[in-house]
One Martini backbone bead per residue (centre of mass of N, CA, C, O) as a GRO file, in nm:
protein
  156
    1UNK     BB    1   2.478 -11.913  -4.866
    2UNK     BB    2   2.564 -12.104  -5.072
    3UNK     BB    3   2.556 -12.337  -5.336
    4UNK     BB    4   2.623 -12.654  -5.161
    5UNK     BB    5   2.580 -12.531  -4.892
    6UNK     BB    6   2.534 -12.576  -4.560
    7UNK     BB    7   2.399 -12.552  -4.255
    8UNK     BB    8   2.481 -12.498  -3.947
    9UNK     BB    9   2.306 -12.686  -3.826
   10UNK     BB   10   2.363 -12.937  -3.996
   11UNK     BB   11   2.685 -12.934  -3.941
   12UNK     BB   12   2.608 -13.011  -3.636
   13UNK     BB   13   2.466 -13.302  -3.695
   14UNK     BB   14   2.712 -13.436  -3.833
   15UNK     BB   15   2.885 -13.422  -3.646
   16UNK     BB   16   2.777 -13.544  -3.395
   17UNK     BB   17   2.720 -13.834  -3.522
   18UNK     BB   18   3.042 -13.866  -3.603
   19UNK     BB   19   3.090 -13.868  -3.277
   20UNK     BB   20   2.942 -14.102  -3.179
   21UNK     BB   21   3.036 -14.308  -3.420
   22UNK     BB   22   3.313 -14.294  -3.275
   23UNK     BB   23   3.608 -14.489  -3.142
   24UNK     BB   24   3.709 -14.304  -3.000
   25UNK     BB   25   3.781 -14.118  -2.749
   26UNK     BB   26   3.722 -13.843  -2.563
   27UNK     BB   27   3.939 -13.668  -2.576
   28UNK     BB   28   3.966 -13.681  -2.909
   29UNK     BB   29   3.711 -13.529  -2.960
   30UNK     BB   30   3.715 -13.298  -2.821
   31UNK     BB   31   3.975 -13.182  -2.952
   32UNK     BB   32   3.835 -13.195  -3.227
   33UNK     BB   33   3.618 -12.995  -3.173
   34UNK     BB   34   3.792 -12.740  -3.067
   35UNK     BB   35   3.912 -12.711  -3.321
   36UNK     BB   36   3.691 -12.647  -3.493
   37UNK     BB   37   3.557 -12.408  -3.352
   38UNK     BB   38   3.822 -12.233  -3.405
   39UNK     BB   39   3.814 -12.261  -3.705
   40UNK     BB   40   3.533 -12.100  -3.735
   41UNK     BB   41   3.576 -11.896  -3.637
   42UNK     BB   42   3.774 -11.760  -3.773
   43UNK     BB   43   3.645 -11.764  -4.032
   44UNK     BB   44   3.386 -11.537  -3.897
   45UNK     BB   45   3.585 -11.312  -3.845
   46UNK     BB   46   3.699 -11.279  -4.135
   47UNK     BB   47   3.429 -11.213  -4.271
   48UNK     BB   48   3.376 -10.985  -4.077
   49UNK     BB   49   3.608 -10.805  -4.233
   50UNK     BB   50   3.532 -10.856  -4.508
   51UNK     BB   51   3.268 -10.681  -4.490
   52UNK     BB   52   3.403 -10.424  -4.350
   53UNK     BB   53   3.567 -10.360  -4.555
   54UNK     BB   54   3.370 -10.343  -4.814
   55UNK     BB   55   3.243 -10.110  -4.652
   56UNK     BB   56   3.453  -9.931  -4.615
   57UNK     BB   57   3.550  -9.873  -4.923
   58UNK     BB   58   3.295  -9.749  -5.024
   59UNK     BB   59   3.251  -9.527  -4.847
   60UNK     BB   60   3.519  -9.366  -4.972
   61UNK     BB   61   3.405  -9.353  -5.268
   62UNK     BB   62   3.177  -9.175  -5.209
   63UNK     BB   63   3.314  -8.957  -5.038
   64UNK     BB   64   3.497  -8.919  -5.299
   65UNK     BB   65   3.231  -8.852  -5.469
   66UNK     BB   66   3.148  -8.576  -5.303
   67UNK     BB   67   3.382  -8.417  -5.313
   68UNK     BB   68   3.407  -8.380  -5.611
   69UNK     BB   69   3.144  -8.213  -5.633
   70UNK     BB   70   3.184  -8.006  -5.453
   71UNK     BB   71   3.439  -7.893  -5.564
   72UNK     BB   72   3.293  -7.838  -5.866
   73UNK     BB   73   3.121  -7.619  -5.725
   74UNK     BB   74   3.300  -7.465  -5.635
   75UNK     BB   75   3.454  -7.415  -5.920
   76UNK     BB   76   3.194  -7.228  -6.020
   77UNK     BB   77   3.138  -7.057  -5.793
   78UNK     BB   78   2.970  -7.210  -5.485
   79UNK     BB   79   3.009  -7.262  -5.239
   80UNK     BB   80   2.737  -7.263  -5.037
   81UNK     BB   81   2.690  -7.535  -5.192
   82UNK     BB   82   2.979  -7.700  -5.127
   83UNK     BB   83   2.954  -7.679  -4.810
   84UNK     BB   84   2.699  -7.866  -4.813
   85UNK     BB   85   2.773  -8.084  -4.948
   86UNK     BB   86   3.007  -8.194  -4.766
   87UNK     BB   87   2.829  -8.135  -4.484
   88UNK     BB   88   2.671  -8.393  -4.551
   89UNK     BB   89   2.884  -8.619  -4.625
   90UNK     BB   90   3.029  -8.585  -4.317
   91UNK     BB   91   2.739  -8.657  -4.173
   92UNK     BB   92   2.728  -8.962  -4.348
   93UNK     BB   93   3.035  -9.076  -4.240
   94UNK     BB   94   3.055  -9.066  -3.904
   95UNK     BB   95   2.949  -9.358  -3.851
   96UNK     BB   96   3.158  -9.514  -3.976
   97UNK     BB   97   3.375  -9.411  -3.785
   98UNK     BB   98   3.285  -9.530  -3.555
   99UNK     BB   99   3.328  -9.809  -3.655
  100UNK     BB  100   3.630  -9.806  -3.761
  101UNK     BB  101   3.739  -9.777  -3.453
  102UNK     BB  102   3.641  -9.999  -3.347
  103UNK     BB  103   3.701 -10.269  -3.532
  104UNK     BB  104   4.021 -10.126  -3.596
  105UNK     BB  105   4.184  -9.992  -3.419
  106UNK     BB  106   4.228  -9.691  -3.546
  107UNK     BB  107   4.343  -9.447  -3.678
  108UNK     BB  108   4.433  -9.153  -3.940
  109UNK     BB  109   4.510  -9.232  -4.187
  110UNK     BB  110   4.465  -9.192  -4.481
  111UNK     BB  111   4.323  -9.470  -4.595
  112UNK     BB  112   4.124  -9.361  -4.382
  113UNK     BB  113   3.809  -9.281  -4.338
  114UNK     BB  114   3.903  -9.087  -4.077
  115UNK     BB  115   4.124  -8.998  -4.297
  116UNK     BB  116   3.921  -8.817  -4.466
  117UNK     BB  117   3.712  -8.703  -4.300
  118UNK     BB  118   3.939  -8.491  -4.177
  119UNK     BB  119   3.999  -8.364  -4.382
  120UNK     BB  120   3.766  -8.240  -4.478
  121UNK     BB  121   3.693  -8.079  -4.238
  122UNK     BB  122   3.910  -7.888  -4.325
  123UNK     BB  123   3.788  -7.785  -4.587
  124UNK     BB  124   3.522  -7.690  -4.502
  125UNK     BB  125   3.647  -7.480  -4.336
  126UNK     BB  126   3.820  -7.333  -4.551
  127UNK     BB  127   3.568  -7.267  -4.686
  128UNK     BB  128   3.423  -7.090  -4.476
  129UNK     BB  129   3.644  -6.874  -4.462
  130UNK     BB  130   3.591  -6.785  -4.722
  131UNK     BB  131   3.348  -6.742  -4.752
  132UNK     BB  132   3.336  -6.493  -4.536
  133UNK     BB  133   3.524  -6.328  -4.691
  134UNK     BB  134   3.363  -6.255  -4.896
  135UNK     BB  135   3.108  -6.158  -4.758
  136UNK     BB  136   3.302  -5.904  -4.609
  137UNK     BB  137   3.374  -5.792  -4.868
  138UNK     BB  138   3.116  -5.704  -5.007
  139UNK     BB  139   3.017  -5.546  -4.800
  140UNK     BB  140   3.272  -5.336  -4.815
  141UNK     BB  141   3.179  -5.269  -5.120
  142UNK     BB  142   2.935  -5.143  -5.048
  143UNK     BB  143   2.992  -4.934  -4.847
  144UNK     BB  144   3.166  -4.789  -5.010
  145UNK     BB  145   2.978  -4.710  -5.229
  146UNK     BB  146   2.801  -4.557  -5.038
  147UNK     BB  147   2.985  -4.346  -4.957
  148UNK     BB  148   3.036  -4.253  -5.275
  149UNK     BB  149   2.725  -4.161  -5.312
  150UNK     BB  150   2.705  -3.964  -5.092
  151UNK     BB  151   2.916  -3.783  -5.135
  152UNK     BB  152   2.800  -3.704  -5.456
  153UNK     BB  153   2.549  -3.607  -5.385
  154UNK     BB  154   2.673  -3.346  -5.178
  155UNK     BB  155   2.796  -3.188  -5.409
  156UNK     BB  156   2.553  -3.198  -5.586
   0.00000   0.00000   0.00000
């Protein structure tokens, strides 16, 4: 609550009070507190979005300031480094997305949490099959190079 907003109790009492004390018919208070009621509920459905709204853009921020700091680390030549850190990333942001899907009952769209973190998790898988194709690169020239120095001692 802000400064000079009063308590939901207090709200309440107030109401009360001048149900109480006015010459209105009953169906008349009904239909305004009804009315009231209605109003209110609104307004907390409203702020309960919009609190959900800034919690979903910050995630999406993080989410993608984590992504920029992996891919930089790909790019200085560590992918090990690069798959750890995204793959931390998209574990940190996986309860976020069903929270997203629940909340606002959507698909997967770019501009949202769950179509980020879908995006991210292709780049991981491609990002690791990069890493394996090194590492595999790596040994297939271990051992050319192992059968070329065997070879060499041989001739010797």
């Amino acid at each position: 609550l802000g400064k000079g907003s009063v308590s939901k109790e207090m709200f309440m009492l107030w109401q009360t009070r001048l149900l109480e004390l006015s010459s209105k018919s009953f169906v008349t208070k009904r239909n305004r507190l009804e009315w009231l009621v209605k109003e209110l509920s609104k307004l907390d459905e409203n702020i309960g979005r919009s609190k959900a709204y800034a919690a979903r853009e910050a995630a999406i921020r993080k989410l993608q300031a984590q992504w920029e700091a992996a891919d930089a680390i790909r790019l200085r030549g560590s992918l090990p480094e690069a798959v750890e850190t995204l793959r931390a990333a998209l574990k940190q942001a996986e309860p976020l997305v069903v929270d997203e899907a629940e909340r606002f009952e959507i698909a997967t769209g770019p501009r949202t949490l769950s179509g980020k973190v879908l995006y991210l998790r292709q780049c991981l898988n491609a990002w690791r099959q990069e890493l394996e194709a090194q590492k595999q690169a790596s040994e297939e020239a271990q051992a050319e190079a192992g059968a070329v120095e065997h070879a060499g001692v041989q001739d010797g």
